[in-house]
N, C-alpha and C positions, 0 to 999 in steps of 0.2 A: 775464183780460187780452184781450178778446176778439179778433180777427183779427191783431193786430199783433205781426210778429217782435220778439224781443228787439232787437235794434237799432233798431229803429223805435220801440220802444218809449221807450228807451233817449235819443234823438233829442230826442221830446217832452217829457220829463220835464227835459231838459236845459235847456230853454228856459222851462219853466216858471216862474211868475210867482207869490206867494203873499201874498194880502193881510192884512192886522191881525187880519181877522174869519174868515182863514183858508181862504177862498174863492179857489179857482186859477182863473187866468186865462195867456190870451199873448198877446205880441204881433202882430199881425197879419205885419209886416215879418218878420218872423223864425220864425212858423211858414210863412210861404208859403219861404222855403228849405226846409226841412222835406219839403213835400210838392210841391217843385222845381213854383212857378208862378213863369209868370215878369214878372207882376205881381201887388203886393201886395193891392191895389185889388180884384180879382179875390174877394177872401175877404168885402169889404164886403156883396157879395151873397147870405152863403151865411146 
């Protein structure tokens, strides 16, 4: 579980997303709470 506390961990699994074919995804809006940006737009670049 590489660098990420259990809470963190925790955090993003919560918000996790999981499609038909079983492939996890997030949403943008809702992981940028996550990693407290304070736009979400901000992630469109990464």
């Amino acid at each position: 579980m590489s660098n990420l506390q259990a809470e963190e961990y925790k955090n993003f699994e919560e918000i996790k997303k999981i499609r038909e074919d079983g492939t996890e995804y997030w949403n943008a809006r809702e992981l940028s709470e996550v990693l407290q940006c304070k736009k979400w737009e901000i992630l469109q670049k990464l």
